[in-house]
C-alpha positions as CSV (number, residue, x, y, z in Angstrom):
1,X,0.0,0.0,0.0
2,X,1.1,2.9,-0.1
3,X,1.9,4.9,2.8
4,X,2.9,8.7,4.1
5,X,5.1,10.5,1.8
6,X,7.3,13.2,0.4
7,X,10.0,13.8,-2.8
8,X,11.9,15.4,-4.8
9,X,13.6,17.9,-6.8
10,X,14.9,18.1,-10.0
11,X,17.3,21.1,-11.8
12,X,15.3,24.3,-12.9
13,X,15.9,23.7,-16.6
14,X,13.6,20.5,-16.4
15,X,11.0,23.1,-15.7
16,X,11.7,25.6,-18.9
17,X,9.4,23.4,-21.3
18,X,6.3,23.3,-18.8
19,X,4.5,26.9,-20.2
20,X,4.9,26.1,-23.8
21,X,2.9,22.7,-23.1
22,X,-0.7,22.7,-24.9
23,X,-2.9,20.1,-23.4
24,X,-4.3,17.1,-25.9
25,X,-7.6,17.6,-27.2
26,X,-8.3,21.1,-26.1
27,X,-6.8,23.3,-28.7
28,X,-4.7,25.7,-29.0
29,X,-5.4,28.2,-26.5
30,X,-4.4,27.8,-22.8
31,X,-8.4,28.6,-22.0
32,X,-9.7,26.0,-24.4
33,X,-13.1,24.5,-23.1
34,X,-12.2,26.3,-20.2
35,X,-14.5,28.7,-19.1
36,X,-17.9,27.1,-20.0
37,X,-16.4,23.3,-19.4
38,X,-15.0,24.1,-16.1
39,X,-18.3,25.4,-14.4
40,X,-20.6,23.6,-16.7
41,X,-22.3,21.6,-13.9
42,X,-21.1,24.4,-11.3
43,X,-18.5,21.5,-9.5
44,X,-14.9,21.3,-9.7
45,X,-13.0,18.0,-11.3
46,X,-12.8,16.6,-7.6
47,X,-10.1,13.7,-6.8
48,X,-9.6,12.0,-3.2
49,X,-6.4,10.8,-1.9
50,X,-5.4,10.2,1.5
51,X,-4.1,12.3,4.4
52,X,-0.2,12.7,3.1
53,X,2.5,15.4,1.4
54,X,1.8,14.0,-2.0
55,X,-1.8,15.3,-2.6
56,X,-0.8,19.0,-0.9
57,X,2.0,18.7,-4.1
58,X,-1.2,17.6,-6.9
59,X,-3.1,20.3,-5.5
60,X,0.0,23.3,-6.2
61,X,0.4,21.5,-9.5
62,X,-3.5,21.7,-11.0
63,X,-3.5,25.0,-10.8
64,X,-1.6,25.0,-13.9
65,X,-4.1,22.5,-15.7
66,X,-6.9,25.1,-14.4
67,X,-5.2,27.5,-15.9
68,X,-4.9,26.1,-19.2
69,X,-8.4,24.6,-19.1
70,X,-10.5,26.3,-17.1
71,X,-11.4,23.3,-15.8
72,X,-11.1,23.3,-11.2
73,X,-9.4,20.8,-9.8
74,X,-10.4,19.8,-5.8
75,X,-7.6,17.5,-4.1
76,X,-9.8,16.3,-1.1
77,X,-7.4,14.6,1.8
78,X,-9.5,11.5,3.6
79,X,-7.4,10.5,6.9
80,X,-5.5,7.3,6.4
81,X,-7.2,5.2,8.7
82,X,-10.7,5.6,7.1
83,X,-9.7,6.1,3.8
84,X,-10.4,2.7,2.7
85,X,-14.0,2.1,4.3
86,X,-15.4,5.9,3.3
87,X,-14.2,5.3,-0.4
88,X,-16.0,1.8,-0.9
89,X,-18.7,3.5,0.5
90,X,-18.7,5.9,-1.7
91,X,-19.2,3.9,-4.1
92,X,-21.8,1.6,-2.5
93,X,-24.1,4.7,-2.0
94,X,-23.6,6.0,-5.5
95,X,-26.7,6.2,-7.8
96,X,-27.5,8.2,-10.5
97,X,-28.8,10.4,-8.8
98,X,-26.2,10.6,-6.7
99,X,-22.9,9.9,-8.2
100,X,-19.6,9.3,-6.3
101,X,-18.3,12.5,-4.8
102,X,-14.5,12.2,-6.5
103,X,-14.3,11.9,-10.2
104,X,-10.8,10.2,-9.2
105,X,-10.1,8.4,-6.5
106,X,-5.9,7.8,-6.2
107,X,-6.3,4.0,-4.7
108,X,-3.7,2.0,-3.0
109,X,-2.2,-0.6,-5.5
110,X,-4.6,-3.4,-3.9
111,X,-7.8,-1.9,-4.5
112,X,-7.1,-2.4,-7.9
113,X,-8.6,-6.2,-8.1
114,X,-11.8,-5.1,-6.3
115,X,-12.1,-1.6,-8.1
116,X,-12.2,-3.5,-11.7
117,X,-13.5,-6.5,-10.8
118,X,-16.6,-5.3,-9.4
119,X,-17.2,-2.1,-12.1
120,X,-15.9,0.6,-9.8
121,X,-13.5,1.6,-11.7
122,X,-13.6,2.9,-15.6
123,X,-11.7,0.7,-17.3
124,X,-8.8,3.2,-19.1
125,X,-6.9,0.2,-22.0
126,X,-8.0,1.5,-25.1
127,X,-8.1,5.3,-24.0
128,X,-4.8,5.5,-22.4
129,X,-2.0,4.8,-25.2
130,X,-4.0,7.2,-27.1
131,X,-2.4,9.9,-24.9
132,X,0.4,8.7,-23.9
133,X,3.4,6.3,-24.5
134,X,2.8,3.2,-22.7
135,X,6.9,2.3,-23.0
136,X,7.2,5.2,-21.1
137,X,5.1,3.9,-17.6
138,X,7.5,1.7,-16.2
139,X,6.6,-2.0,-16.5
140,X,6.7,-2.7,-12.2
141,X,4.2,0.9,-11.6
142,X,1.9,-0.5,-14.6
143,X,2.0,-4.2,-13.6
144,X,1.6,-3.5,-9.8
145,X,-0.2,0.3,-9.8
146,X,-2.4,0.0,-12.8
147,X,-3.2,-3.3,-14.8
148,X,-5.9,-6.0,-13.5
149,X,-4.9,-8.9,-13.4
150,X,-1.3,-8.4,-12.4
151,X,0.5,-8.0,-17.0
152,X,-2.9,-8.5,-18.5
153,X,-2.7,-5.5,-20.3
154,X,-6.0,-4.3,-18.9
155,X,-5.4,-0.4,-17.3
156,X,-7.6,0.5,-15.0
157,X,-5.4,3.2,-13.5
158,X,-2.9,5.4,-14.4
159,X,0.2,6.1,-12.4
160,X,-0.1,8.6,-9.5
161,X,2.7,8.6,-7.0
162,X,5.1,5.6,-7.1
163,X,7.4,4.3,-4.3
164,X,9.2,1.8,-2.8
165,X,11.0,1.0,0.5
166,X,14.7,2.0,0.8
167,X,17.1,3.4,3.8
168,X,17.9,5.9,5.4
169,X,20.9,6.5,7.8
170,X,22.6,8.7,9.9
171,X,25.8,9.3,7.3
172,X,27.5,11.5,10.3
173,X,27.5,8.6,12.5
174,X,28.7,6.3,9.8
175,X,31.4,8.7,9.0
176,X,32.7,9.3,13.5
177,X,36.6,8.4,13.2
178,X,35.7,6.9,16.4
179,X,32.8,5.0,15.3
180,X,34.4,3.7,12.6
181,X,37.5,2.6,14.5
182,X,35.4,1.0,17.4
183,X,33.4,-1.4,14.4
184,X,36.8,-2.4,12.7
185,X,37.8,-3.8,15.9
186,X,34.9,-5.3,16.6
187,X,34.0,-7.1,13.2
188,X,36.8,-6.9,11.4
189,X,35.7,-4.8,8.1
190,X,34.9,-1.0,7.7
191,X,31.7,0.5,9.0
192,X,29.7,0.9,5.7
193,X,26.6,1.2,4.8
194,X,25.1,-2.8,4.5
195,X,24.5,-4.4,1.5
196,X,23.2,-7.5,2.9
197,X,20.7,-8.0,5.9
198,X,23.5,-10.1,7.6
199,X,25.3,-6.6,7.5
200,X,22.2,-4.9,8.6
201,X,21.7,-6.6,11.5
202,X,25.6,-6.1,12.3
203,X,25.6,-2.7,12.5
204,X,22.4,-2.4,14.1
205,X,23.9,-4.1,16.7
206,X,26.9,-2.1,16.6
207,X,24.8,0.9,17.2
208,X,22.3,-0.4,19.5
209,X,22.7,1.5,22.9
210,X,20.0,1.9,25.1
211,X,21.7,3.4,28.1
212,X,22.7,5.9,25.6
213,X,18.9,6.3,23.8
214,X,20.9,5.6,20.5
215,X,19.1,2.8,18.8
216,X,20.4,0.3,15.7
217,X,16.9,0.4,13.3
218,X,13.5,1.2,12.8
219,X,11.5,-1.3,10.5
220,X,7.3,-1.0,9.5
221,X,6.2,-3.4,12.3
222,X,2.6,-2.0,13.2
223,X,-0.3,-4.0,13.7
224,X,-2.9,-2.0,11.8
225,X,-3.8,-2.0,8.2
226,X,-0.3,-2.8,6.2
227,X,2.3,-2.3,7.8
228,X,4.0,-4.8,9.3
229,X,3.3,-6.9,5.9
230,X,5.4,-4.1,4.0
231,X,8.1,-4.3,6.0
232,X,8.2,-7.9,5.9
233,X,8.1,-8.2,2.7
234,X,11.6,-6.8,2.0
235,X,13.2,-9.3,3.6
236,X,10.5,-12.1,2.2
237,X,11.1,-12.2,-1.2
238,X,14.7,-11.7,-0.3
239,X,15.0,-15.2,1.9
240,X,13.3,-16.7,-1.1
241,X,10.0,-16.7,0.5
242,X,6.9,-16.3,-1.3
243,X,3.0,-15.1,-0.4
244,X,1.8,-17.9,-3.4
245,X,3.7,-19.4,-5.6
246,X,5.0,-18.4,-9.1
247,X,2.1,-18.2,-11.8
248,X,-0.5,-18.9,-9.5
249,X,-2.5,-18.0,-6.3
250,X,-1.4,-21.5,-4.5
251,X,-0.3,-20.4,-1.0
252,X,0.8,-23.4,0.4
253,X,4.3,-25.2,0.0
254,X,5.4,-21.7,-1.3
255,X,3.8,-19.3,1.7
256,X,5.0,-21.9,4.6
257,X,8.5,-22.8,3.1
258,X,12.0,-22.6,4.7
259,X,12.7,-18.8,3.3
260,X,9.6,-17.6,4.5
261,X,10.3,-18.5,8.3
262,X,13.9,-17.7,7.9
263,X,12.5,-14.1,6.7
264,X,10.4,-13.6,9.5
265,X,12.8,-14.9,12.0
266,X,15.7,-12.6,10.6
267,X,12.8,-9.7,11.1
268,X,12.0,-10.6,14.7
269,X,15.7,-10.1,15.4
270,X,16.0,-6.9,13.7
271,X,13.2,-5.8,15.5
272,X,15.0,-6.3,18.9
273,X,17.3,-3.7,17.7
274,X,15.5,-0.7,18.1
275,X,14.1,1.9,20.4
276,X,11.0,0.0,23.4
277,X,7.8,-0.5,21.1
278,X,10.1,-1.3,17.8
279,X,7.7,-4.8,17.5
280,X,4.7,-2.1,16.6
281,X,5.5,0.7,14.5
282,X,3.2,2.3,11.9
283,X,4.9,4.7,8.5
284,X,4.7,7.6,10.8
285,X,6.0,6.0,14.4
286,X,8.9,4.3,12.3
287,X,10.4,7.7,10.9
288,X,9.5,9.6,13.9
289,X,12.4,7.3,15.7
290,X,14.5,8.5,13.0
291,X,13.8,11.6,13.1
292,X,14.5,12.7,17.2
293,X,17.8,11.3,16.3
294,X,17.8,8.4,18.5
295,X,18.3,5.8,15.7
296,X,21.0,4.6,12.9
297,X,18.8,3.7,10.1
298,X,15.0,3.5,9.2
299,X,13.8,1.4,6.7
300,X,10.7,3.5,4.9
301,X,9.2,4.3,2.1
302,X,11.5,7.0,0.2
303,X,8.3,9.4,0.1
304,X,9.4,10.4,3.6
305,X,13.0,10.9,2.9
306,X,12.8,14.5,1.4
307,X,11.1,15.2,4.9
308,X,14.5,14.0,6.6
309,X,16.9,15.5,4.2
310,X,15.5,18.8,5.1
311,X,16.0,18.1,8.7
312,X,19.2,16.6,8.5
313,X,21.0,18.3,5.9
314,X,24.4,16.5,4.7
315,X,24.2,14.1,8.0
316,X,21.9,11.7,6.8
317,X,22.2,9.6,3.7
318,X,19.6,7.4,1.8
319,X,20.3,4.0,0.4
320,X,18.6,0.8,-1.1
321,X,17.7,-2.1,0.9
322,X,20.0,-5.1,1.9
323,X,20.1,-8.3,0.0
324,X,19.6,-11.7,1.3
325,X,20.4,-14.8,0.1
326,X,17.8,-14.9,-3.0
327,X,18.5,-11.3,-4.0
328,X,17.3,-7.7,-3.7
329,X,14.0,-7.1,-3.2
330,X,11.9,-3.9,-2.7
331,X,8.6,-3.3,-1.2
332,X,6.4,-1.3,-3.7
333,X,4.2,1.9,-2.7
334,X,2.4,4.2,-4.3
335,X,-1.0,4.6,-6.2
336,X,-3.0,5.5,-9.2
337,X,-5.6,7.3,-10.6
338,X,-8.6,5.7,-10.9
339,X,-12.0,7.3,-12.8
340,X,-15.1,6.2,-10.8
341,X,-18.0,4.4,-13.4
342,X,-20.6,6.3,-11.0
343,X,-20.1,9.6,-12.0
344,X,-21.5,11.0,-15.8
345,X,-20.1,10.3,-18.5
346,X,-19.2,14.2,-19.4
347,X,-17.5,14.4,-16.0
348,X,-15.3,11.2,-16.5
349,X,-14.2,12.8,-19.9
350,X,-12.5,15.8,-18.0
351,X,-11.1,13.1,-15.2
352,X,-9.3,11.6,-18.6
353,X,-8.6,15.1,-19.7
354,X,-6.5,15.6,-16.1
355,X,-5.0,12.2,-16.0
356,X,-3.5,12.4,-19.9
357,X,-2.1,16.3,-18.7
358,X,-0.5,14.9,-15.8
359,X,1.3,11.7,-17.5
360,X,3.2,14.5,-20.1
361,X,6.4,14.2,-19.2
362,X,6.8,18.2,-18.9
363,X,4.4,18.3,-16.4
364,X,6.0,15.1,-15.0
365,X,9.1,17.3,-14.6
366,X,7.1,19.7,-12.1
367,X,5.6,17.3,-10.6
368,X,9.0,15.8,-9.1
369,X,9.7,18.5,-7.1
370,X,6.8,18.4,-5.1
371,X,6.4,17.3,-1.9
372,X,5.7,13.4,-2.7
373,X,6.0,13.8,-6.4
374,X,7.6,10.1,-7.4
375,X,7.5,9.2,-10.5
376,X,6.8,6.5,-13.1
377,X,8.3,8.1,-16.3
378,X,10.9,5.8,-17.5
379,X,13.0,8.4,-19.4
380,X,13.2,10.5,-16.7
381,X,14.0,7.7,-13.8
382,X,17.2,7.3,-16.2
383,X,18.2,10.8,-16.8
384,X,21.1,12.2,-14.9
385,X,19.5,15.7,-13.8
386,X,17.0,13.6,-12.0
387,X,19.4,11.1,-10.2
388,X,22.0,14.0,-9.4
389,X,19.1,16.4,-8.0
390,X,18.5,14.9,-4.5
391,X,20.8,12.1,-2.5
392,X,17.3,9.9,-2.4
393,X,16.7,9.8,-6.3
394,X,19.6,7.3,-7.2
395,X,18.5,4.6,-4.8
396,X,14.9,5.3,-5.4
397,X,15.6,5.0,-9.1
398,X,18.1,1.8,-8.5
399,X,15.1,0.8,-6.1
400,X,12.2,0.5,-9.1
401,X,13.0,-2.4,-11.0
402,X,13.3,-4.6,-7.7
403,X,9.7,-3.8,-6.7
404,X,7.1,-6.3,-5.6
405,X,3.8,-6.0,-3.9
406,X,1.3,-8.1,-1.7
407,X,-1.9,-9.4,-3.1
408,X,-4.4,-7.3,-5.2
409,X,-7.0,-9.4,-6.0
410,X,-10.5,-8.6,-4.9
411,X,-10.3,-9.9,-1.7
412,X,-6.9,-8.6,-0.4
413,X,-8.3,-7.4,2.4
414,X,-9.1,-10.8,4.2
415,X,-5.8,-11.9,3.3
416,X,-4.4,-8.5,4.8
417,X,-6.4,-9.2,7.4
418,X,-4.5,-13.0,7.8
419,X,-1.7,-12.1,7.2
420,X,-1.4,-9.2,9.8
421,X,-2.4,-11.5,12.1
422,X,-0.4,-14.9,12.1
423,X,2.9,-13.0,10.8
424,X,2.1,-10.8,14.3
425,X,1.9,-13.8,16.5
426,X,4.9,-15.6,14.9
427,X,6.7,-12.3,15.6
428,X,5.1,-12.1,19.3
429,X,6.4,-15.9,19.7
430,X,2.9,-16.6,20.5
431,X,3.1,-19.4,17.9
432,X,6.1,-21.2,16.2
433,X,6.9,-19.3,12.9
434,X,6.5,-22.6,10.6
435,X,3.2,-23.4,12.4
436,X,2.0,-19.7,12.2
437,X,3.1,-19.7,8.1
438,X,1.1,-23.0,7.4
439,X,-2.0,-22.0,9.6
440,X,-1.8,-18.3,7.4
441,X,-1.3,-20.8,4.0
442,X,-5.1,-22.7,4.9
443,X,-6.7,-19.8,5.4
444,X,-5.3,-17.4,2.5
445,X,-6.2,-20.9,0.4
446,X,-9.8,-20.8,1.5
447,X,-10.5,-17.0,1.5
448,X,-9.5,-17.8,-2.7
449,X,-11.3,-20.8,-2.9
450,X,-14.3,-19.0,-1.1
451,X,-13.9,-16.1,-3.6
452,X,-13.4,-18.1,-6.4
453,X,-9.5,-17.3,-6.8
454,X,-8.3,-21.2,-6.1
């Protein structure tokens, strides 16, 4: 899911093409079907996201499409922890009469399954290459963000705010003399930022001192909604464990397998090598430990790092996340756009109309320095101006083509649910991780079965 979040900036010349852009379909003027489109029904184009940096950033940036189209934009910020519920509601209460209250709605990458599969969502395949390149969304933000099922080549969303999990660490501690000196005698190689989670956990330990409140690492850990499963999932993938196996939504003998517990019990290690309460730690908890300068490194999603560069200056440093033995593997975030099927017809023509402005890549180019602005654009992921422009884009950029995601089939939520749970309690050592891993494997097998998945 996607998570709290802020980005990045990129040089002023990116910016110089932005006024000269002329929007597709509207003509030549910067106030074609402006005027009389823009208050034809006497509403405002009106998208929902969550509570966050990244919609305060979409809001700055529409002015410019309102400007050229005369068409208002509304960014509507729905607290996290109701975000879910009040936007399926939405939806269940629309009529026609009463259509939805967003013409958008920016959805977590899991809603995706339930938003197509159950007409909530306008389905965007033939529309969208008309008005943009398709090469140009990269393949992990399309597969994971917008198509259903998972490289069908069905879109029904277009790329909002992209993410994934990296690190961030405290560079000036990293770079003491006497820090430095103290690790090399201890372990026996220079104190460096890890590359493996064996490495991780080394230094972690090397820096966990509670007498002193200095702590080794924050990871997601809470209980509610995601997180915990996001943070896991770095380190799952990574062991060579598995949610269901390769190619299909069979849980068990790839869920319950010997890198999935070895995954869960490098992460209940880790977790001991943090500040009291490290076990449960939501996005916000798990930086905030970073951020009173307690702690070496935080584990996060990199939509929070432009938040701690401004705090920290040239003393912290941002990185991707270890290795384990199966490889490098990072947990996606982010979200689309989506254009609700309970709204008229006329109205989800101007959604489209804000969706194919905002994919340009000029506009793309603003939209990376806003607070949260992450993007999908392939060309610009690659460039050098965008990689050299903050000391988070590099290893968000290196971070992109490792990115995986949980479950987005219609009923995520119940496996959510599971897997919150029995990861939780093999975590708590309330039940043997292998037992708690086959127990989550029969009953992610019959939510599918029960939903027709399996």
């Amino acid at each position: 899911m996607d998570r709290s979040l802020t980005r990045r900036a990129c040089s002023a010349t990116l910016l110089a093409a932005a006024a000269a852009f002329v929007l597709p379909g509207c003509g030549d003027s910067p106030s074609a079907g402006g005027g009389p489109e823009g208050a034809a029904d006497g509403k405002p184009l009106t998208i929902w996201w969550f509570e966050w940096d990244p919609p305060k950033g979409l809001r700055e940036l529409a002015k410019d499409f309102t400007a050229q189209t005369g068409i208002a934009v509304e960014v509507k910020e729905i607290p996290l922890a109701s975000y879910q519920e009040k936007t399926f509601l939405e939806f269940g209460n629309a009529t026609t009469s009463h259509p939805t209250d967003f013409d958008i709605v920016i959805g977590d990458s899991q809603w995706i399954g339930r938003g197509a599969s159950k007409g909530l969502y306008l389905e965007l395949t033939d529309w969208l290459p008309t008005v943009v390149d398709l090469k140009t969304i990269h393949d992990r933000a399309a597969k994971y963000l917008c198509e259903y099922p998972e490289g069908s080549g069905k879109w029904f969303a277009a790329p909002a705010e992209t993410d994934a999990i990296g690190v961030a660490y405290r560079k000036d501690w990293f770079e003491d003399a006497k820090e430095k000196e103290a690790f090399q005698a201890k372990y026996g190689r220079p104190l460096a930022v890890p590359d493996t989670w064996d490495e991780f956990k080394q230094v972690a330990e090397f820096f966990q001192r509670p007498a002193e409140k200095r702590y080794g690492c924050t990871l997601l850990s809470g209980r509610a909604y995601d997180a915990m499963t996001m943070g896991l999932q770095n380190l799952l993938w990574a062991y060579g464990g598995a949610w269901h196996a390769e190619g299909s939504n069979a849980v068990k003998g790839a869920l319950d397998s010997p890198g999935t517990v070895a995954a869960i019990e490098m992460f209940r290690e880790l977790l001991k090598l943090g500040p009291n309460g490290a076990e449960n730690l939501d996005y916000g908890q798990s930086i905030a430990c970073f951020e009173n300068e307690s702690t070496a490194m935080a584990l996060n999603y990199f939509a929070f790092f432009p938040g701690l560069a401004k705090k920290f200056g040239d003393r912290v440093g941002f990185a991707v996340v270890p290795k384990g033995p199966k490889g490098r593997v990072a947990s996606l975030g982010g979200q689309g756009f989506s254009i609700s099927t309970k709204i008229a017809a006329a109205r989800q023509e101007k959604a489209k109309k804000f969706i194919a402005w905002f994919l340009q890549k000029n506009v793309q180019e603003q939209w990376i320095t806003k607070p949260g602005g992450f993007t999908a654009h392939t060309e610009i992921l690659k460039s050098d101006a965008f990689r050299k422009a903050t000391a988070y884009n590099a290893p968000f950029a290196d971070s992109i083509d490792s990115m995986r995601d949980f479950w987005n089939v219609p009923c995520f939520n119940e496996l959510l649910s599971a897997t919150q749970n029995w990861v939780g309690q093999a975590i708590d050592g309330q039940v043997d991780t292998l037992t708690a891993m086959q127990k989550l494997a029969e009953e992610k097998e019959r939510i599918l079965k029960e939903n027709g998945l399996l």
